[in-house]
Structures are given as C-alpha cells and as structure tokens.
C-alpha positions in Angstrom: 0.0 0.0 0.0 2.5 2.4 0.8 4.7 1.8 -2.3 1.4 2.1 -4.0 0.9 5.7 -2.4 3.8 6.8 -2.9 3.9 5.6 -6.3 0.7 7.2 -7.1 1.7 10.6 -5.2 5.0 10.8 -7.8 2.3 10.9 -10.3 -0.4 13.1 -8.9 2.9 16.0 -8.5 3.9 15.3 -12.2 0.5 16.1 -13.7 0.2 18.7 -11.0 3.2 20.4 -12.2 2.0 19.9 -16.0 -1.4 21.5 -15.4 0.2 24.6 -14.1 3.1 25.0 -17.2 -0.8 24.6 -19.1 -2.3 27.0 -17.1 0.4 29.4 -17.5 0.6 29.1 -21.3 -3.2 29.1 -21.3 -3.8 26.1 -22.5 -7.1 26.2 -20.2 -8.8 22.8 -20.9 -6.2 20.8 -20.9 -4.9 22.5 -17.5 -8.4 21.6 -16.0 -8.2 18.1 -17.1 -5.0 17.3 -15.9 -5.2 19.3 -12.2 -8.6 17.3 -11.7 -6.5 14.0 -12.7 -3.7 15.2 -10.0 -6.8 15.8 -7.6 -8.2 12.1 -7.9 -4.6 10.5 -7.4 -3.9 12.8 -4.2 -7.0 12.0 -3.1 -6.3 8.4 -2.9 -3.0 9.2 -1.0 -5.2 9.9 2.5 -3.6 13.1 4.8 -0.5 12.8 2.8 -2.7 14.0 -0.4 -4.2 16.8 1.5 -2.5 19.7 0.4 -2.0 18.3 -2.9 -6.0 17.9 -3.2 -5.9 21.9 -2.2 -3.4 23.1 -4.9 -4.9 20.8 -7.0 -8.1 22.3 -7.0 -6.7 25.8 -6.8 -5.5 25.3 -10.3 -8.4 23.7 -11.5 -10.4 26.5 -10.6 -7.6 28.9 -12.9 -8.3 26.5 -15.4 -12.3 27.2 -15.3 -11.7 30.6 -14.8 -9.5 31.0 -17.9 -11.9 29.3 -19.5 -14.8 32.2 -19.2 -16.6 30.0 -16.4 -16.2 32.8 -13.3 -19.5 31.7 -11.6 -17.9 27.6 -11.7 -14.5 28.8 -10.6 -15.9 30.5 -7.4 -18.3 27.5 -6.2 -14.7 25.2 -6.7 -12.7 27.2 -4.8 -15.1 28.0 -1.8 -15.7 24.3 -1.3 -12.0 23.5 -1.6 -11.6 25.8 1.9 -14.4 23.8 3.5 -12.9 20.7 2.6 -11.9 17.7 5.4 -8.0 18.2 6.1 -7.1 21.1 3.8 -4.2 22.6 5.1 -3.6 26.6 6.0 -0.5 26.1 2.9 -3.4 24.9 1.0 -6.0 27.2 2.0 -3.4 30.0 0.7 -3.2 28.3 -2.1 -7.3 28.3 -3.1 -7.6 31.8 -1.6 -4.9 33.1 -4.0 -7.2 31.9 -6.6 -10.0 32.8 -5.3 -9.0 36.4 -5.4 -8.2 36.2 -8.8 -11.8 35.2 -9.7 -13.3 38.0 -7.5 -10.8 40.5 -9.4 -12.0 39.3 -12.5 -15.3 39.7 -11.5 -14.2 43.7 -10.5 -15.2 42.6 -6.6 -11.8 44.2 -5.6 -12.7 44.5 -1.5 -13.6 41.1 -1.4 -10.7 39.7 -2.7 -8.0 41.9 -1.3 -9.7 40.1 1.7 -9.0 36.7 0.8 -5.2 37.8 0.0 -5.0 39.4 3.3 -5.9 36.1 4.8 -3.8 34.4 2.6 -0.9 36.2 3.8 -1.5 34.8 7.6 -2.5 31.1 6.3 1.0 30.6 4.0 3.3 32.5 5.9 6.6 31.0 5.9 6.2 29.0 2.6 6.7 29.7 -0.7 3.0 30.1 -1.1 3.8 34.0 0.6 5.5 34.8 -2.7 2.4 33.7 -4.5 -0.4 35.4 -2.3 2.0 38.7 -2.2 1.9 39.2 -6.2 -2.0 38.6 -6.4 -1.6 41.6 -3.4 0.5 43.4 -5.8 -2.1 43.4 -8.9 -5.0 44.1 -7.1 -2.8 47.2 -6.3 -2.3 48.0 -9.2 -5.7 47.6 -10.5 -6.8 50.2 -7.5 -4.6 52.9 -8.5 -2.0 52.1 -5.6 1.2 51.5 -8.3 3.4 52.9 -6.0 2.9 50.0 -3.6 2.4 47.2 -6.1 5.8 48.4 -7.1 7.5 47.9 -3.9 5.6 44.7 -3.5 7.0 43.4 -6.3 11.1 44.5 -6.3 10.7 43.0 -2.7 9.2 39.6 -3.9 12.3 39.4 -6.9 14.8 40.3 -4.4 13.0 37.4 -1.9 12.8 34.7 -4.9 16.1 34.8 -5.9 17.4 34.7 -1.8 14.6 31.5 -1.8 16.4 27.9 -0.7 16.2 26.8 -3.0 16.5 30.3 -5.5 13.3 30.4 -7.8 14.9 32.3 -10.8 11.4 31.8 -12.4 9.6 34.3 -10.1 11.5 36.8 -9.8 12.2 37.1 -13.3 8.2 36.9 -13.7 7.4 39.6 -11.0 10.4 41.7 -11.9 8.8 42.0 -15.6 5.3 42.9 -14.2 6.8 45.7 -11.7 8.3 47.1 -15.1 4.3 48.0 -15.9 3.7 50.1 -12.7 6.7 52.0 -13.2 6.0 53.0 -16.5 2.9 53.9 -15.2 4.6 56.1 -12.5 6.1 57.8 -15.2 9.8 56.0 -13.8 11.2 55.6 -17.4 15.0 56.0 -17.1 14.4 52.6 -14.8 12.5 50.6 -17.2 15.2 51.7 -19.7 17.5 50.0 -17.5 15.7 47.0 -16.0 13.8 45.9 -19.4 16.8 44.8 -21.4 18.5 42.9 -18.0 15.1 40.8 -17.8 14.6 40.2 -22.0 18.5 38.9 -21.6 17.8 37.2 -18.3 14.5 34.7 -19.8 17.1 32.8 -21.9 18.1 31.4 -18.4 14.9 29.8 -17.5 12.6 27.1 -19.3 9.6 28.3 -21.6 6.6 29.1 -20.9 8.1 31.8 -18.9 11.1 32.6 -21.0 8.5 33.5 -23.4 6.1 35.3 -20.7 8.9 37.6 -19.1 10.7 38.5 -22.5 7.2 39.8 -23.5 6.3 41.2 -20.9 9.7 43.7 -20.5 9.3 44.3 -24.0 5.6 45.2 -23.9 6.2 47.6 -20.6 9.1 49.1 -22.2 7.3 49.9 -25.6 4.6 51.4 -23.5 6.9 53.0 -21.5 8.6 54.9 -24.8 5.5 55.6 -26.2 3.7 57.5 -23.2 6.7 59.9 -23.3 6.5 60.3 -27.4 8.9 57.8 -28.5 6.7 55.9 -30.8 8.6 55.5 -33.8 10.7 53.1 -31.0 7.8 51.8 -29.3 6.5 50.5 -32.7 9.8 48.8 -33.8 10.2 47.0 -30.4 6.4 45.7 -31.1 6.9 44.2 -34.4 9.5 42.4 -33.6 8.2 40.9 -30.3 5.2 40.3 -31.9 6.7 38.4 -34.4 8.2 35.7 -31.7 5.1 35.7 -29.7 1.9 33.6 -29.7 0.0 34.5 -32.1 -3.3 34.4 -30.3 -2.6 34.7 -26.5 -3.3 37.6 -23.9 0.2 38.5 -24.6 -0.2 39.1 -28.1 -3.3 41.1 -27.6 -1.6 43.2 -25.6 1.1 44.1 -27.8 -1.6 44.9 -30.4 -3.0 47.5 -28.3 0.3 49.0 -27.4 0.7 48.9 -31.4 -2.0 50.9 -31.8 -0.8 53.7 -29.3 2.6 53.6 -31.2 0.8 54.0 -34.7 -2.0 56.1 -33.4 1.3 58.6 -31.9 2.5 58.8 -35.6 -1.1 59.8 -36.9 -1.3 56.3 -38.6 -5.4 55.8 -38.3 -5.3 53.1 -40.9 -2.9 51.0 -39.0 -4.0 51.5 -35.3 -7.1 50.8 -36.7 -5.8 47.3 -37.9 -4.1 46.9 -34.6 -7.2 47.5 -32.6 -9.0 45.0 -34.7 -6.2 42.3 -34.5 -6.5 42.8 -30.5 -10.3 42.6 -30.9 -10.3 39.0 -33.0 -7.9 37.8 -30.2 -10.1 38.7 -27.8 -13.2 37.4 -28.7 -11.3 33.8 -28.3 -10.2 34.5 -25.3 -13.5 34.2 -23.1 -11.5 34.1 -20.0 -10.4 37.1 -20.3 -9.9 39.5 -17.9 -12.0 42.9 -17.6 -8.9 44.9 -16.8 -7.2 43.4 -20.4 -10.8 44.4 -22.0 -10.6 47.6 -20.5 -7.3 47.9 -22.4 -9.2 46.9 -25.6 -11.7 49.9 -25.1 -9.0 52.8 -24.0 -7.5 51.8 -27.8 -10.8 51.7 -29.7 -11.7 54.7 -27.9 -8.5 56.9 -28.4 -8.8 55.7 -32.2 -12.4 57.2 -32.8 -10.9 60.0 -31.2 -8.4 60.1 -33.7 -10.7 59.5 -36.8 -13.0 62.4 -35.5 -15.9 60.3 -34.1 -16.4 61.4 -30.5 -20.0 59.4 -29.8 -18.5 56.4 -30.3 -15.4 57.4 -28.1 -17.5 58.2 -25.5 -19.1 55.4 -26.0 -16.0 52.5 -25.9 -14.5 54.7 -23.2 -17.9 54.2 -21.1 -18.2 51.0 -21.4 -14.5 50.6 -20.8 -14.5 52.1 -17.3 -17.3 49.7 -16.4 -14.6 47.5 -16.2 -12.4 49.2 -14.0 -12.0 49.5 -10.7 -13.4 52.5 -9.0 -10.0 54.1 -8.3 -7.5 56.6 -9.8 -5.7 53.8 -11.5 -4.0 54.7 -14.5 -5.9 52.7 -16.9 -9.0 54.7 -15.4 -7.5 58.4 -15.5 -6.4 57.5 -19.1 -10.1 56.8 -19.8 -11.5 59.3 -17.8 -9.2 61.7 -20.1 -10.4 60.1 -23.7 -14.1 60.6 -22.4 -13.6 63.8 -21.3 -12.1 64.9 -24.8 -15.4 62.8 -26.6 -17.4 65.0 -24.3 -15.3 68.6 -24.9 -16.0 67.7 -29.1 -19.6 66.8 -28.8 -19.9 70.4 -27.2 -20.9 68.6 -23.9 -18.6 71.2 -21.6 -15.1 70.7 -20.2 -16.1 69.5 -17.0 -15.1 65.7 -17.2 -11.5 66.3 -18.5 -10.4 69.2 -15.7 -12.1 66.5 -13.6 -9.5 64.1 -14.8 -6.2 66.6 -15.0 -6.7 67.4 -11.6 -6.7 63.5 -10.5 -4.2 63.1 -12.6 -2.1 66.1 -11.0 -3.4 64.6 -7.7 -2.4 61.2 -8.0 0.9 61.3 -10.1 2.3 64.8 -10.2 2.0 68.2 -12.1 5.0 66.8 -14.7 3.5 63.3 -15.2 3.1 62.4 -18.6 -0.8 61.8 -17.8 -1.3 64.8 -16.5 0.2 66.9 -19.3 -1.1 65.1 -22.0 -4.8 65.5 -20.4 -3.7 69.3 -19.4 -2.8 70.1 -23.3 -6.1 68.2 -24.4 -8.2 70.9 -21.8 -5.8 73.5 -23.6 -3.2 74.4 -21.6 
C-alpha cells in the first residue's frame, strides 16, 4: 500500500506540475483536465494528499476561470476551503485563486480580503510569494502602483534569496513591476531593467522565458510611447510580436500598445488594424480578464478620437471604465481623459477632463506624462 501511495503521489505531483506549465501558457482545458487527474490521485493518498488535493483544486479552478466560467470557478474554490484536512499552505493556495476570480469579476474588496488572509494562512512557505503578487495586482488595478511596485522588487529580491533560488519568479514579477513603473512615469528605470530581464529569460525554461521577455518588451514599448517615443515603441512591437503567440493575452496586448505607437504617428489606418487584431484575439479569449478588455476599449476609444468620431469614443471609453476598478488607476485616468475629450468635441462642456487633470495632478504629479497630456487636451 505504501509503495502504491507513494507511487501514485509521484504521479499526482507530475500532472500537478503539468497543469500549471498549461495554465500558464493558457492552455485552459487541458490545464483543467489534468489538475482534476492530480486531484483524484492525491486523493487516494489519504492526509498525505491533503494539500495536494488543495493546490490541486486551486489550479483547477484557474483553469475554469480561464476558461470564461467565473460563476464555476468560485463555487470550486469556496468548497475547496471547506474541505476535510485542507491545510492553512493549502488554503493559501485556493484563496490566492480565489482572489483572482473576485478581481476578474471587479469585486476588488472582497478579494484583497482573501489575499490578506492568505498572507497569515501561507506565511513561511513559498505560497507568501504567491499570495503577495496577487496583493501586488490588485494594487495595481486600485490605483496604488506605487505599492504594487515595492511589493513586487521585494518579492524578486526574496525569490532569488529563496532555498532553494526560484529564478522563475522573480524574473516573472520583476517584468510585471516594469508595468507600474511605466505607469509612474519612472522611465529611465525601465530603460534600465527591461533589457536585464529580455537577456535574463534565456536562463529559465519556456513558458516563462517567453512570458517575461514579453512582458519587458511590452512595458518598455509602453513606456517609450507614453513619453513620445513611438517610432521606437512600434519597432520594439513588431519584432516581439513576431516571436510571440500568435493568439494569447500576450499578443493582444502588444496589439494594443501597437496601436498607441501608430495612433502617436497619426497612422489611423494602421491603429485601426491593430485595434482589430486585439479585438479577433479577444473574442477567443472568453476568460479574459475585464482589466485586459478595459485595455481593448482605451484603444478603440483613443482611435475614434483620432478619426474624428467622439460618440463612439465616448461610447467605448464608457463601457470601458465599467470594467475598472473605482479608483485613480491609471488605466481609469487615461479613460476618464479620452471621455472627457469625446465630451469637450460633442460640445458637452469641459467638466469631465479638468475632472480628470486634476486626478491626474493629484495622483501622479504636475510633470506626469498623464497629466500633461490631459492638461494640453483641456488647452493648456
């Protein structure tokens, strides 16, 4: 029996371990099939299988989630915390998840609550690394970049001090800090960082060589085209696009920053195309999340802005924020600007955009390259 077990609990951490490389090359389906294959074998393992049964079920409920099934994913994970045995390293685990669905589903209170209690359940383990970059996005997603930032150069710095080092992860959450301090407007440092961390994935296995070469790329194209570098931004695009997936979130990310690049140049035509590339790898994407669809909208909004149709700017940029957070996030204050412009055109008053340079001057700084861009829109 025990050879058996232990047998059988070799097997139930392989397909464990394969559902999660599917999960984080969004290979959904198969993800699910295999974590839910991992969660029968721990199962039969008794206490031993506990926590396994836990993560197990944590990444099924990713896989469900990526999947477009929000509702399914959340009725997993809560009975995975109720379950017989489960662990506090395993409760961290679901909860992580869990907080992920609840951000999808823009319930950002309620699941910065189940990362603050996944903070106290995996404290000590490597699940704290996990449970503190969920801590970092939702951050990010509430306008709080400056902290998310921090967050996240303390989890790299933690990773690669981890026994044993995990080279993966902090390469991963040094790329995403890159985002936030583009946001801050901290360019000279995603100068610096972005090329260290596109050199540094060619010493870690795919799917996150791919992932954090990407995602520096991606931040630092953004980065150069927020302060008028777009001739640069769009270079750096084409050719990451042209060793990425072709129809992944990644991908349709880089189509949107496209756009911003092209739409910088006064190249409708072509931000147009961009924004409709992004929009055909969206629609298979039906786990998508609302702050990447949020993304989709700023672009389709700035480029009826551009092509002089302000009712249906106003109109993407509406629908847009209705995906955001209620917070002076970035994403948001850019929207808040691109329906304040569709407003100042349709002869609707200024009101909306001084609304949203004086957040932005708030929240970031008279010289940010928010606020100045939304200060020149209002005219000076």
């Amino acid at each position: 029996m025990r050879l058996f077990t232990n047998r059988g609990l070799g097997r139930a951490k392989e397909l464990l371990a394969e559902a999660q490389k599917a999960c984080v090359a969004e290979q959904f389906a198969r993800a699910e099939e295999l974590a839910r294959q991992a969660v029968e074998l721990f199962a039969r393992a008794g206490r031993r299988g506990a926590e396994g049964i836990a993560v197990g079920r944590a990444v099924v409920g990713a896989a469900i989630r990526g999947q477009g099934r929000g509702a399914e994913a959340e009725g997993e994970l809560r009975a995975a915390l109720t379950a017989p045995g489960i662990t506090n390293v395993g409760r961290a685990a679901v909860r992580i998840e869990l907080a992920n669905v609840l951000r999808a589903d823009r319930r950002h209170d309620e699941a910065l609550e189940e990362i603050r209690r996944a903070v106290v359940e995996g404290r000590a383990t490597l699940w704290q690394l996990g449970t503190r970059q969920a801590q970092a996005l939702l951050l990010g997603e509430t306008g709080r970049h400056r902290e998310a930032a921090e967050i996240l150069a303390d989890l790299a710095a933690e990773a690669r001090r981890a026994t044993p080092p995990q080279p993966q992860f902090a390469l991963a959450t040094g790329s995403n800090r890159l985002t936030h301090l583009a946001y801050l407007g901290e360019h000279a440092e995603v100068d610096q960082e972005a090329p260290r961390l596109r050199a540094a994935a060619g010493t870690v296995p795919e799917p996150v060589a791919t992932l954090v070469r990407v995602s520096a790329a991606n931040s630092l194209a953004m980065s150069l085209s927020l302060r008028g570098r777009h001739i640069e931004a769009e270079s750096l695009l084409r050719e990451t696009l042209a060793g990425a997936p072709d129809a992944d979130r990644f991908a349709l990310v880089l189509f949107i920053n496209l756009s911003r690049a092209l739409l910088g140049q006064g190249r409708t035509e072509e931000a147009g195309e961009a924004v409709d590339a992004a929009r055909v790898i969206a629609a298979r994407l039906p786990g998508l999340a609302e702050h990447d669809r949020s993304a989709l909208g700023l672009a389709a909004a700035n480029l009826h802005l551009a092509l002089g149709q302000p009712a249906e700017a106003e109109q993407e940029a509406r629908q847009a924020m209705a995906r955001c957070a209620d917070a002076p996030a970035h994403r948001v204050l850019e929207l808040r600007t691109a329906l304040g412009i569709a407003k100042v055109r349709l002869g609707r008053g200024d009101g909306t955009l001084a609304g949203a340079v004086a957040d932005w001057r708030a929240h970031f700084g008279e010289e940010h390259h928010g606020t100045v861009a939304a200060r020149e829109a209002l005219g000076g």
